[in-house]
PAMARVO-457331 format. One line per 10 residues: number of its first residue (from 1); their letters; for each residue x, y, z of N, C-alpha, C. Coordinates in nm, 4 decimals, decimal comma, padded with zeros to 6 digits. Example, Ala and Ser with C-alpha at 12.3 -4.5 7.8 and 13.67 -1.06 7.14 Angstrom:
BEGIN
1 = as = 01,3190/-00,5690/00,7800/01,2300/-00,4500/00,7800/01,3200/-00,3300/00,7800 ~ 01,2850/-00,2250/00,7080/01,3670/-00,1060/00,7140/01,2900/00,0030/00,7870
This chain:
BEGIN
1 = xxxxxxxxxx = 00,2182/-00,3234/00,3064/00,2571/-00,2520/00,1859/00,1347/-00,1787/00,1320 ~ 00,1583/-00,0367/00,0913/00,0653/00,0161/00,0692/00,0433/00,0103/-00,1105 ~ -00,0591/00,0136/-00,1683/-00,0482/-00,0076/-00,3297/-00,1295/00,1438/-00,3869 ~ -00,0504/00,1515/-00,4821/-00,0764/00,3018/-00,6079/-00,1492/00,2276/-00,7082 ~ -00,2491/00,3182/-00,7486/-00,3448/00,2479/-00,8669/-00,2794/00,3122/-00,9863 ~ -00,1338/00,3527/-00,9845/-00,0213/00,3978/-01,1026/-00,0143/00,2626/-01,1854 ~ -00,0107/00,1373/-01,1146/00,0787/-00,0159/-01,1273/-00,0024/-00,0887/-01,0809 ~ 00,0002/-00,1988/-01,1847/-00,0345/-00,3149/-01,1196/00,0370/-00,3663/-00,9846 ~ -00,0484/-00,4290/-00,9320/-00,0056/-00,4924/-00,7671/00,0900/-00,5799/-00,7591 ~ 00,0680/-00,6407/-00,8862/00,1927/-00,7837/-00,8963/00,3182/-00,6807/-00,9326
11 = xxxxxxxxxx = 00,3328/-00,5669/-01,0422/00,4376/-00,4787/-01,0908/00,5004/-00,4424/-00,9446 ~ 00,4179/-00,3555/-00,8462/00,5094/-00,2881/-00,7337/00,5290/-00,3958/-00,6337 ~ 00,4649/-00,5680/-00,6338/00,5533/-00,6177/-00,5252/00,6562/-00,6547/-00,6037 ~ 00,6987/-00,6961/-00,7226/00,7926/-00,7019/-00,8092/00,8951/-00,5677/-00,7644 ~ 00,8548/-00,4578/-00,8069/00,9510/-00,3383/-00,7822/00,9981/-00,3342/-00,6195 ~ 00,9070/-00,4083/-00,5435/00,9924/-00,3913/-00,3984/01,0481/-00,4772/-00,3949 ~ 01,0398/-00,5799/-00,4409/01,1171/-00,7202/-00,3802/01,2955/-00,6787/-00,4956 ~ 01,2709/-00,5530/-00,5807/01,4033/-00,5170/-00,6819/01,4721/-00,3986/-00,5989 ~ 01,4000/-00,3227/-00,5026/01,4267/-00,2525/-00,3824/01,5163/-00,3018/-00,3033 ~ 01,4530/-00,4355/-00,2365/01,5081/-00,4888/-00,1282/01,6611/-00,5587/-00,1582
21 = xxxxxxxxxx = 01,6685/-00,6389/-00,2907/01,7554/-00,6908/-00,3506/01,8495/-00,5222/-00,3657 ~ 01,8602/-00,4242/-00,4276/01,9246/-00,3429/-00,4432/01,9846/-00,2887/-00,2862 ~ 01,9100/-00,2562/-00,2199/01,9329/-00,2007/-00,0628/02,0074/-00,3232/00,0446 ~ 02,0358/-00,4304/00,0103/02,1048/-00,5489/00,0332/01,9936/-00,6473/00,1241 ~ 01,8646/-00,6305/00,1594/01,7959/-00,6979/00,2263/01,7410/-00,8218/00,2120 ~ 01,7954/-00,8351/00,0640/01,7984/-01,0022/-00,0423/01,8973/-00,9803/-00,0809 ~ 01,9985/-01,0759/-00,0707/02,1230/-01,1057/-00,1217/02,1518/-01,1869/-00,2604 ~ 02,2135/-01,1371/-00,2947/02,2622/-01,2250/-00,4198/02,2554/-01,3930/-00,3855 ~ 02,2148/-01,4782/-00,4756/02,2322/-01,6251/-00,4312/02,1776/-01,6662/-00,2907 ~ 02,0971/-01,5619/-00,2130/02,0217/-01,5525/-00,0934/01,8686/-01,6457/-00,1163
31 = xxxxxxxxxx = 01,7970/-01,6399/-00,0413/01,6828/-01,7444/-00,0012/01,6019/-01,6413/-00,0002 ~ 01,5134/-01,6049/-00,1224/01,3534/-01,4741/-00,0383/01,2235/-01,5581/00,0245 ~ 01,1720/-01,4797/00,0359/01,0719/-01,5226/00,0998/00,9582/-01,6442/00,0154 ~ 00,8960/-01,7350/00,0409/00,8092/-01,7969/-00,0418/00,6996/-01,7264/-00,1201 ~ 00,6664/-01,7595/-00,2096/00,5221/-01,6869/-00,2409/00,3910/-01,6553/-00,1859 ~ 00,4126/-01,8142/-00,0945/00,2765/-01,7640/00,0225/00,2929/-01,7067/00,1104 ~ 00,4266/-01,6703/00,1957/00,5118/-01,6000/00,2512/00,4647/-01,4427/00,2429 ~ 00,5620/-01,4062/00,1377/00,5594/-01,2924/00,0641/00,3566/-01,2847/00,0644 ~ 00,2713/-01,3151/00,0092/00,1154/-01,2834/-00,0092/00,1161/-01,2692/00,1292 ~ 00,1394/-01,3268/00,2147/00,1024/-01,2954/00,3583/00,1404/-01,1640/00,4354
41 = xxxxxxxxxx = 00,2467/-01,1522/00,4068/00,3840/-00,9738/00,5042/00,2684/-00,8973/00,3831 ~ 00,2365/-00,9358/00,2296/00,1904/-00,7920/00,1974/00,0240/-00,7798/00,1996 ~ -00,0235/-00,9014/00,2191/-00,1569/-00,8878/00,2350/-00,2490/-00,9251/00,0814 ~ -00,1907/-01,0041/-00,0089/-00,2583/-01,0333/-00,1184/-00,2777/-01,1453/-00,1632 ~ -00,3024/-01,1995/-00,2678/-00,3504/-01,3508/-00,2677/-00,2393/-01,3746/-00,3528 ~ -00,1529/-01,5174/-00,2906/-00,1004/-01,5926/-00,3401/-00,0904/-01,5892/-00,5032 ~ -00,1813/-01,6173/-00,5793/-00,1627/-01,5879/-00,7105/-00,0763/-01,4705/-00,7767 ~ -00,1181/-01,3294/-00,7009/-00,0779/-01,2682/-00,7374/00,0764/-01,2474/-00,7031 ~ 00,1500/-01,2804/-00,6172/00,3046/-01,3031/-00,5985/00,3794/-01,4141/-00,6807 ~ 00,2440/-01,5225/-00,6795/00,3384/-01,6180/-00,7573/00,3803/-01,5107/-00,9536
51 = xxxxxxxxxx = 00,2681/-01,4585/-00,9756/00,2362/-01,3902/-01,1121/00,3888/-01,2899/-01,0721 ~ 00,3902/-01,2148/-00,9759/00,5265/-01,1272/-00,9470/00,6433/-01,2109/-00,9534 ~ 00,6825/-01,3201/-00,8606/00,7367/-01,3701/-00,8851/00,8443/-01,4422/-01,0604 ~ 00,6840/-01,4818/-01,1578/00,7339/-01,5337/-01,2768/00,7709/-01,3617/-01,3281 ~ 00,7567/-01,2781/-01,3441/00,7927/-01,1477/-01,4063/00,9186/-01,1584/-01,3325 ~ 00,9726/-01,1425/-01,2483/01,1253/-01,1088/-01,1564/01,2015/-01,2586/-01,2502 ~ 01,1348/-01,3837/-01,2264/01,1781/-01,4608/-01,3067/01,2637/-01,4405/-01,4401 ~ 01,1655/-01,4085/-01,5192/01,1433/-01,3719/-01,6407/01,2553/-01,2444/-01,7194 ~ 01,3222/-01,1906/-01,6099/01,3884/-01,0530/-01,6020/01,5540/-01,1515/-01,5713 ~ 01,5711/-01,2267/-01,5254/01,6551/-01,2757/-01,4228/01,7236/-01,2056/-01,3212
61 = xxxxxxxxxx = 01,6303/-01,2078/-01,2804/01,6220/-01,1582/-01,1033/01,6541/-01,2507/-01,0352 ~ 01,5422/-01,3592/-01,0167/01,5114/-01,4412/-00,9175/01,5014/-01,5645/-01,0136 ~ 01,5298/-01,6785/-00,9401/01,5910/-01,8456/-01,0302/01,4754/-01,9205/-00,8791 ~ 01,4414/-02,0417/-00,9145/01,4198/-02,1059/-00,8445/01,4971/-02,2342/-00,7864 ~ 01,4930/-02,3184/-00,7008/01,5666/-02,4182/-00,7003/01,3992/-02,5223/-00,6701 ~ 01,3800/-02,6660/-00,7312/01,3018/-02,7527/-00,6665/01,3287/-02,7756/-00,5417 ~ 01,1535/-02,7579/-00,5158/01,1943/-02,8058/-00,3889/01,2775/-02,7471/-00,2475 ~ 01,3023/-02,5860/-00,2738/01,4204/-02,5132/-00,2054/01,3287/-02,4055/-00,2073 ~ 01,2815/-02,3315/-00,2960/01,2166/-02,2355/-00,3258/01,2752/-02,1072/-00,3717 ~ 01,2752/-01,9924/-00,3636/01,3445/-01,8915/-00,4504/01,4480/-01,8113/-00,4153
71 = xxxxxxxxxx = 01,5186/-01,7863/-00,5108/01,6788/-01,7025/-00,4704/01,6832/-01,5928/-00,5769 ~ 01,7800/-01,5088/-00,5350/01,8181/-01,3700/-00,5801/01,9535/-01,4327/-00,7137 ~ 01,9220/-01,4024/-00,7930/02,0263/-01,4495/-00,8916/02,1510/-01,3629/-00,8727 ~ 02,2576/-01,4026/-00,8777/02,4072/-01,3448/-00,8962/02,4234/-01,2354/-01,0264 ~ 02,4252/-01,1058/-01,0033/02,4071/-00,9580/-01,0702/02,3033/-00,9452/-01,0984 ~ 02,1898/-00,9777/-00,9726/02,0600/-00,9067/-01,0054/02,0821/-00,7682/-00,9410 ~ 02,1673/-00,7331/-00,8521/02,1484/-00,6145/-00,8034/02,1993/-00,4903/-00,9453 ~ 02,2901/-00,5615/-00,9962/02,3589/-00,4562/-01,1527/02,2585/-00,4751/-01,2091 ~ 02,1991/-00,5541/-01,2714/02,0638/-00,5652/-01,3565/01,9330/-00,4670/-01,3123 ~ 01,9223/-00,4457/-01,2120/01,8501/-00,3582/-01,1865/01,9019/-00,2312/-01,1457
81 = xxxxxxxxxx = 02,0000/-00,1851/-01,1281/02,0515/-00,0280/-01,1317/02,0448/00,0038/-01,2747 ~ 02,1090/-00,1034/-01,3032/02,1448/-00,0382/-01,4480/01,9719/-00,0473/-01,5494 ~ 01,9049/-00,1219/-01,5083/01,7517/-00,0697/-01,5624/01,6651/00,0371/-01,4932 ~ 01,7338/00,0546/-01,3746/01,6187/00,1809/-01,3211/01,7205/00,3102/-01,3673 ~ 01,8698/00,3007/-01,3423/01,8917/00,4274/-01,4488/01,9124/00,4587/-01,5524 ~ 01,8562/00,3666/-01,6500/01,8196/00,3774/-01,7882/01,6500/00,4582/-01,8383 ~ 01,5466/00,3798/-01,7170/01,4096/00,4522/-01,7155/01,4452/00,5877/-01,6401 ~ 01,5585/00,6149/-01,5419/01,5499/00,7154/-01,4950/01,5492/00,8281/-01,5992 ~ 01,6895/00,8386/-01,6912/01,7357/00,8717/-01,7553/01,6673/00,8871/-01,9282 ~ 01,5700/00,8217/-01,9507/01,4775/00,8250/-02,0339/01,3923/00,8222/-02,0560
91 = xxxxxxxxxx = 01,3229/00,8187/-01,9305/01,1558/00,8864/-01,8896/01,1308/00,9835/-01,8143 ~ 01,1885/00,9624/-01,6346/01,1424/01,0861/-01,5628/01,2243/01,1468/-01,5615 ~ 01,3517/01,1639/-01,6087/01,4288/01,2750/-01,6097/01,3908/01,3808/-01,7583 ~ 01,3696/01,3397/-01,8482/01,3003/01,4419/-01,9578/01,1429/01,4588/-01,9542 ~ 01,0521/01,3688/-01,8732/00,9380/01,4474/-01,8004/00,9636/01,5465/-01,7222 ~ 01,0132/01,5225/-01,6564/01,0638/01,6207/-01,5080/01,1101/01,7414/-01,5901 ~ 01,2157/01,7777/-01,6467/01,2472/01,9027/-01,7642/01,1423/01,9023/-01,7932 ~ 01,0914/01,8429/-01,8943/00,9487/01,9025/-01,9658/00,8453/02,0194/-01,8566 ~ 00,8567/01,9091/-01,7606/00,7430/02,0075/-01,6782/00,7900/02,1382/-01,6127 ~ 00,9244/02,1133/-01,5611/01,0005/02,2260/-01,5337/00,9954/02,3335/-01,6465
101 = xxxxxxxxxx = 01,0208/02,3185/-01,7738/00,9887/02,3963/-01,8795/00,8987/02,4868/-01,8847 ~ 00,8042/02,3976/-01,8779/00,5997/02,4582/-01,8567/00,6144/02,5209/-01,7863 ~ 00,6700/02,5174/-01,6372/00,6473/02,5801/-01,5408/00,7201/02,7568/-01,5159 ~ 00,8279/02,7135/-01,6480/00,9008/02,8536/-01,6655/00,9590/02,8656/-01,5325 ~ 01,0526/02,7314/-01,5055/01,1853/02,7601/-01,4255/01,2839/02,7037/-01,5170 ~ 01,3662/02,8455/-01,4563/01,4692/02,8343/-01,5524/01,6214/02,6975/-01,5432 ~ 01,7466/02,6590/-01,6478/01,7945/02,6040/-01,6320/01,8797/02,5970/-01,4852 ~ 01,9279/02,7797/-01,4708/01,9947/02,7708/-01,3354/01,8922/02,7632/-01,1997 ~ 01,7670/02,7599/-01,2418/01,7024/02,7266/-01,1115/01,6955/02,6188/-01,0754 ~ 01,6531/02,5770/-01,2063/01,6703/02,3717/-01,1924/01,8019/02,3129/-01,1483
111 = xxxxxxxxxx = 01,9477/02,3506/-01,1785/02,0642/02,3360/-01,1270/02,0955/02,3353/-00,9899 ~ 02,0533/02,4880/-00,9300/02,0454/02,5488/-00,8083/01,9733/02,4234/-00,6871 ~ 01,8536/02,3821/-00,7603/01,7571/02,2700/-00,6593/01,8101/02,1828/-00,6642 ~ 01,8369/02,0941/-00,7405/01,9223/01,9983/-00,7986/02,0409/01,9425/-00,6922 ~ 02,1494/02,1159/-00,7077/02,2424/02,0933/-00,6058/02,2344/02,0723/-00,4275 ~ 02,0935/02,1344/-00,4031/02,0419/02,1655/-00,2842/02,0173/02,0176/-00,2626 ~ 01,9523/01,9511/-00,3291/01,8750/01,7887/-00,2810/02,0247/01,7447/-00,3230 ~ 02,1234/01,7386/-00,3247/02,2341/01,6414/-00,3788/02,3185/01,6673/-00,2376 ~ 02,2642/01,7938/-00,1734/02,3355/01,8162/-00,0492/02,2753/01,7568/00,0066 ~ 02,1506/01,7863/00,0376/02,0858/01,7269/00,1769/02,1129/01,5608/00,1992
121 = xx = 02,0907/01,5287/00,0421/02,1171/01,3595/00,0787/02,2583/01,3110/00,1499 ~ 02,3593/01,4036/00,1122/02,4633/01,3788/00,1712/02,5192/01,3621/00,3284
């Protein structure tokens, strides 16, 4: 895993391990990886996953069981759509205008691109 000095390290293995859960690669009520586990596939020290870990916690994401170790809580995948398109929708989408603004492109240009990337993904 590669890391952005945008975020803390514990924040983006947090945001991938809300990736993987969204993209189905952690399942709801599923088994993730351990913490020393997880520090190992990304290359960081233990502390710092367990620290990711209590934040995903903390969100209810992820529940522990004793002794079992950690699971994907039941509507963590809604819990996190519905928080990344809330930041979508109230941060980088009125940055993104803003800068488009500055840049003096207009509304139907922004539309025009818009529709173009809504194709391609298709």
């Amino acid at each position: 895993m590669e890391f952005k000095n945008t975020k803390s390290i514990f924040t983006q293995i947090g945001d991938d391990v809300k990736d993987k859960i969204m993209e189905g690669e952690y399942a709801e009520d599923g088994k993730i990886p351990s913490t020393r586990e997880l520090a190992g596939i990304v290359g960081v020290n233990p502390n710092t996953t367990i620290k990711a870990y209590a934040a995903l916690q903390q969100e209810g994401i992820i529940y522990t069981q004793r002794g079992k170790g950690y699971f994907v809580c039941v509507g963590a995948k809604d819990t996190i759509v519905n928080s990344k398109k809330s930041e979508f929708l109230n941060e980088v989408l009125p940055e993104t205008v803003d800068h488009a603004h500055k840049l003096g492109i207009t509304l139907d240009e922004f539309q025009n691109y818009l529709k173009d990337l809504y194709h391609e993904e298709k």
